[in-house]
C-alpha atoms as an extended CHARMM CRD file, in Angstrom:
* protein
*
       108  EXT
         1         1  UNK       CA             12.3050000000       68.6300000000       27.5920000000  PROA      1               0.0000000000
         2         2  UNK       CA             14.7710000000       69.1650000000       24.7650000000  PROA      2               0.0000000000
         3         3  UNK       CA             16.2570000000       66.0560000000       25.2860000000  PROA      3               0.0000000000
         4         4  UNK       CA             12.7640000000       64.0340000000       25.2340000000  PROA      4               0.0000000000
         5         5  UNK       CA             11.8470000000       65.5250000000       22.1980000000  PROA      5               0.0000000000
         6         6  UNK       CA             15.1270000000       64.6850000000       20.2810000000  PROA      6               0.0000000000
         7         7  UNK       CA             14.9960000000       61.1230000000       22.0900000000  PROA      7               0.0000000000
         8         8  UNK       CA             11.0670000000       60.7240000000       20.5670000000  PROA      8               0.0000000000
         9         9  UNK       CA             12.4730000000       62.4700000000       16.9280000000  PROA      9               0.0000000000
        10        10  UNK       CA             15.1080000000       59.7230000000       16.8850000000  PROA      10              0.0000000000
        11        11  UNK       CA             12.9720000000       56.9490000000       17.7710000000  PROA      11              0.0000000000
        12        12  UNK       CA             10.6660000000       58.0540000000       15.5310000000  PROA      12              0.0000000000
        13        13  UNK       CA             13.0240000000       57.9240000000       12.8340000000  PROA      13              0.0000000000
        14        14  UNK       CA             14.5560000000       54.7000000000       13.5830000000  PROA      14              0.0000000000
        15        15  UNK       CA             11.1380000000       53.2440000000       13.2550000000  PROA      15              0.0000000000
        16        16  UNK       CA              9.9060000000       55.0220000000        9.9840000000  PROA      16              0.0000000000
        17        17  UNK       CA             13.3660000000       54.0890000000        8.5750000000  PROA      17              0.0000000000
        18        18  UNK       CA             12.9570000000       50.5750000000        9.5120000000  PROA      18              0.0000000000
        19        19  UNK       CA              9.5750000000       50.0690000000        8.0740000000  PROA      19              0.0000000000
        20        20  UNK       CA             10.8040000000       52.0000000000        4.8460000000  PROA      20              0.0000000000
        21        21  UNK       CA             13.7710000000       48.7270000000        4.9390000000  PROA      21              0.0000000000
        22        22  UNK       CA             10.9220000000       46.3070000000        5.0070000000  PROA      22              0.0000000000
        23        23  UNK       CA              8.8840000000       47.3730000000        2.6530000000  PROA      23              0.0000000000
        24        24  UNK       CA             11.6090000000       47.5350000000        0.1060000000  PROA      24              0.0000000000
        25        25  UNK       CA             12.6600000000       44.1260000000        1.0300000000  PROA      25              0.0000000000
        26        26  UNK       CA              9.2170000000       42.7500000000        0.8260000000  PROA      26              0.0000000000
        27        27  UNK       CA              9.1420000000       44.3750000000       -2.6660000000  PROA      27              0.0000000000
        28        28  UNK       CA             12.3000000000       43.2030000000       -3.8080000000  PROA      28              0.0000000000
        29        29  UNK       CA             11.9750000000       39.8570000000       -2.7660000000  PROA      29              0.0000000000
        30        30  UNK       CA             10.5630000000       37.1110000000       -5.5010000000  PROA      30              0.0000000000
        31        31  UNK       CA              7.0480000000       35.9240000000       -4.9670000000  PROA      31              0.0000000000
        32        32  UNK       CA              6.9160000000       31.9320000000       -4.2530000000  PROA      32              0.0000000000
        33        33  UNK       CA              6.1450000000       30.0890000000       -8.2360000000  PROA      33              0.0000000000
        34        34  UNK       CA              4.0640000000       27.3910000000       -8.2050000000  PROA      34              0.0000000000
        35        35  UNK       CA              5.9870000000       24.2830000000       -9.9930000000  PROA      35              0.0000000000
        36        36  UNK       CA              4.6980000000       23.8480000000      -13.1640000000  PROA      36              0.0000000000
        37        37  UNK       CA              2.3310000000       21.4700000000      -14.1180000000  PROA      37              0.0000000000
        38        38  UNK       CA              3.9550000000       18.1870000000      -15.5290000000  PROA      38              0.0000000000
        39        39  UNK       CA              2.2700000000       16.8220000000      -18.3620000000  PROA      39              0.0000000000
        40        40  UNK       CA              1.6110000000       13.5260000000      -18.3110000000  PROA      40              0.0000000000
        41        41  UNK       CA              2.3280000000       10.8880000000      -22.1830000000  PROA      41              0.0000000000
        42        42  UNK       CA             -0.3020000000       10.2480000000      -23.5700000000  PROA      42              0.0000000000
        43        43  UNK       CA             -1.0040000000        6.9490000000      -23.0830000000  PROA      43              0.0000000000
        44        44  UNK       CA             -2.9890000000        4.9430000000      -25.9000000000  PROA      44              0.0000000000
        45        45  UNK       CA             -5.9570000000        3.3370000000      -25.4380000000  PROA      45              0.0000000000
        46        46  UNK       CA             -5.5790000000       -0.9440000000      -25.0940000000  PROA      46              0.0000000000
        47        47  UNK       CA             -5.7700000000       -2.4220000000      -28.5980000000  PROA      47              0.0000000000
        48        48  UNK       CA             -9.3540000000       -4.4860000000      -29.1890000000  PROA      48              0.0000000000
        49        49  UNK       CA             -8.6600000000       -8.1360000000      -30.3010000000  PROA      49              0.0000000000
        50        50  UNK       CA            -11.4050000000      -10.7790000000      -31.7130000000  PROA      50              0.0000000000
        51        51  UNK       CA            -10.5510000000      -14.2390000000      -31.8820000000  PROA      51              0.0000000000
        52        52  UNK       CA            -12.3780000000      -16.2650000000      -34.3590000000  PROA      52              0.0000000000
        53        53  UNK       CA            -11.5810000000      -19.4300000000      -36.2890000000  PROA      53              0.0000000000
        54        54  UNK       CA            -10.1550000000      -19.2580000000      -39.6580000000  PROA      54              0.0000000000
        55        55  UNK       CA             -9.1590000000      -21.6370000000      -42.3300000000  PROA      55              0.0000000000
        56        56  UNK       CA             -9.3080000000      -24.3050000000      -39.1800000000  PROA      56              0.0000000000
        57        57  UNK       CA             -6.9070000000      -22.3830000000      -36.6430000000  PROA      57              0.0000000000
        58        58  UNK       CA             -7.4770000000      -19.6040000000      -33.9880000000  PROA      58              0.0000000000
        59        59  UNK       CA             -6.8770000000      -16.3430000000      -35.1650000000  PROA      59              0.0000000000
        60        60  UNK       CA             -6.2150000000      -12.3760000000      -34.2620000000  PROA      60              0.0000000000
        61        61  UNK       CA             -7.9430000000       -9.3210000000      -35.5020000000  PROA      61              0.0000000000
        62        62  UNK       CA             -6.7700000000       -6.1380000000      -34.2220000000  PROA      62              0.0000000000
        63        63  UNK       CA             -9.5580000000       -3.5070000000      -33.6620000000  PROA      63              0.0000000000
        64        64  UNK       CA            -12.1090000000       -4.9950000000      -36.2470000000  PROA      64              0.0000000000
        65        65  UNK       CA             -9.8520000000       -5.2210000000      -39.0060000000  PROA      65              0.0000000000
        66        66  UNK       CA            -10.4210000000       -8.3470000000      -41.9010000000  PROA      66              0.0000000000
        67        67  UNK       CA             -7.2020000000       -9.1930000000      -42.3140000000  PROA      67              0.0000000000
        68        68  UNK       CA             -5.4880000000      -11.5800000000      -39.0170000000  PROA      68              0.0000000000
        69        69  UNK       CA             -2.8930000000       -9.5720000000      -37.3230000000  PROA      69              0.0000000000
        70        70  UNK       CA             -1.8530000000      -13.0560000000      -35.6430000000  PROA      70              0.0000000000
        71        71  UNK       CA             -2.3380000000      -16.9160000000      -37.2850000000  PROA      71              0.0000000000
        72        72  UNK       CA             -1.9130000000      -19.0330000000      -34.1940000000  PROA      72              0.0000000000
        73        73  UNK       CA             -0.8730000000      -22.4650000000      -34.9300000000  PROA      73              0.0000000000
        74        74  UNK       CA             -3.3540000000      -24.0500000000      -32.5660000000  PROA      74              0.0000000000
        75        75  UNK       CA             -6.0940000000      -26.0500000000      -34.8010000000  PROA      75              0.0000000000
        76        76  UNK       CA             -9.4110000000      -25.2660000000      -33.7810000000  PROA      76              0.0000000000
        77        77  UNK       CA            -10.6350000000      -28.9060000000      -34.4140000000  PROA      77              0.0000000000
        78        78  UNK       CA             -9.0910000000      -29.3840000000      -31.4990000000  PROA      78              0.0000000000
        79        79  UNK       CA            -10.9850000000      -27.3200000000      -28.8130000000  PROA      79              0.0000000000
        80        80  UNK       CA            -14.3590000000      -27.9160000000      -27.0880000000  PROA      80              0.0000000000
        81        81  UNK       CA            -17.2580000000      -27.2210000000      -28.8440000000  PROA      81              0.0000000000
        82        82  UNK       CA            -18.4890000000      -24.3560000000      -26.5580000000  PROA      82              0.0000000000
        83        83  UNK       CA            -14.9650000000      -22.7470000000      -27.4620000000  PROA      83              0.0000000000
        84        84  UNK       CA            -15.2640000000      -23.1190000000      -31.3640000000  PROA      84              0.0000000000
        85        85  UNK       CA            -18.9880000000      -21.9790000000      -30.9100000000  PROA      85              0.0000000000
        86        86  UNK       CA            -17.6980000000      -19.0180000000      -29.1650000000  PROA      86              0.0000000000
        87        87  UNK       CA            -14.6110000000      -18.5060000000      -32.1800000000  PROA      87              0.0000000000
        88        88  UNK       CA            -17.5350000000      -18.9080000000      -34.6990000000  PROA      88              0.0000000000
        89        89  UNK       CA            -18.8060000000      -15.6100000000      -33.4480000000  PROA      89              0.0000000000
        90        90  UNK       CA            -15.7840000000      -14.1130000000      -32.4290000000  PROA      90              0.0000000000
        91        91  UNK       CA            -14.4840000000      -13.7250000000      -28.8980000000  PROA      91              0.0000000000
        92        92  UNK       CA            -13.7240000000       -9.8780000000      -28.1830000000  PROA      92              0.0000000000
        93        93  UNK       CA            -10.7380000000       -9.0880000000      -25.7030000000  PROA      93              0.0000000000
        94        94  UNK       CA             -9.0250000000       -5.6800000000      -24.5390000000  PROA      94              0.0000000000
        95        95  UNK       CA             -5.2720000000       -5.7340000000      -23.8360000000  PROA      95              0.0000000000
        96        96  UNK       CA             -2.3970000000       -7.5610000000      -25.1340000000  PROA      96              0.0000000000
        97        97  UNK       CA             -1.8840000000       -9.2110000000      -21.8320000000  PROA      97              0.0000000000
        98        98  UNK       CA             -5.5460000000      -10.3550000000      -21.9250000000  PROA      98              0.0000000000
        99        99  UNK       CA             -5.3490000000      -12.0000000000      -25.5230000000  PROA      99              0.0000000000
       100       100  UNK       CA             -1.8150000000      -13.3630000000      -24.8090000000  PROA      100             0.0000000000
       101       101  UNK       CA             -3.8830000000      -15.7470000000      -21.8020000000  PROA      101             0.0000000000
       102       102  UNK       CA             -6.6630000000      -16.4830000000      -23.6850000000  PROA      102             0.0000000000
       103       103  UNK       CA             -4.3480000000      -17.9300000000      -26.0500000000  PROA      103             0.0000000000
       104       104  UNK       CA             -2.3430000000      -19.9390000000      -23.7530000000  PROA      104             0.0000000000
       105       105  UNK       CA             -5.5120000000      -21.1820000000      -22.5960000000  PROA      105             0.0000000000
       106       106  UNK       CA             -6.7600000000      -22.3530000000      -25.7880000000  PROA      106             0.0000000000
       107       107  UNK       CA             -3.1100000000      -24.5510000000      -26.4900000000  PROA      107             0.0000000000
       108       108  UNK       CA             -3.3420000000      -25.9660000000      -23.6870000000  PROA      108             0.0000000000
């Protein structure tokens, strides 16, 4: 009966002793960190453009502005009259990429 009891007290400690181990593990151990957030640039809105004839030649305002950001050599004599109606009241157009083909389409 000795023996069982000292076999039980052992056990016993072997057990506490083990779950003491864990939860000083658990404790130690880092908690997971998220990854921080990456920021994205800022990315600018796409510049406005109006084309209108002026002086006799196609021209480039940037975002409403008076003065031409671009004086295209293309002579607006030149074009169909539904395009110089449309330059005589200004043709709006969002993004570089857009003005650069309306452009090409209007030297051609």
């Amino acid at each position: 009966m000795f023996r069982k009891t000292v076999l039980l007290c052992a056990a016993a400690a072997l057990i506490l002793s083990g779950a003491a181990a864990l939860a000083v593990y658990t404790a130690a151990a880092p908690e997971p960190q998220a990854a921080p957030a990456t920021e994205l640039p800022e990315v600018a809105p796409p510049r406005k453009y109006t084309l209108r004839a002026t002086d006799g030649r196609v021209t480039v305002y940037v975002n409403g502005d008076e003065i031409p950001e671009i004086v295209t050599g293309i002579d607006a004599s030149g074009l169909r009259e539904y395009d110089r109606a449309l330059l005589e009241r200004g043709i709006e157009v969002t993004g570089y990429e857009n003005l650069l083909g309306l452009i090409e389409d209007f030297s051609n």
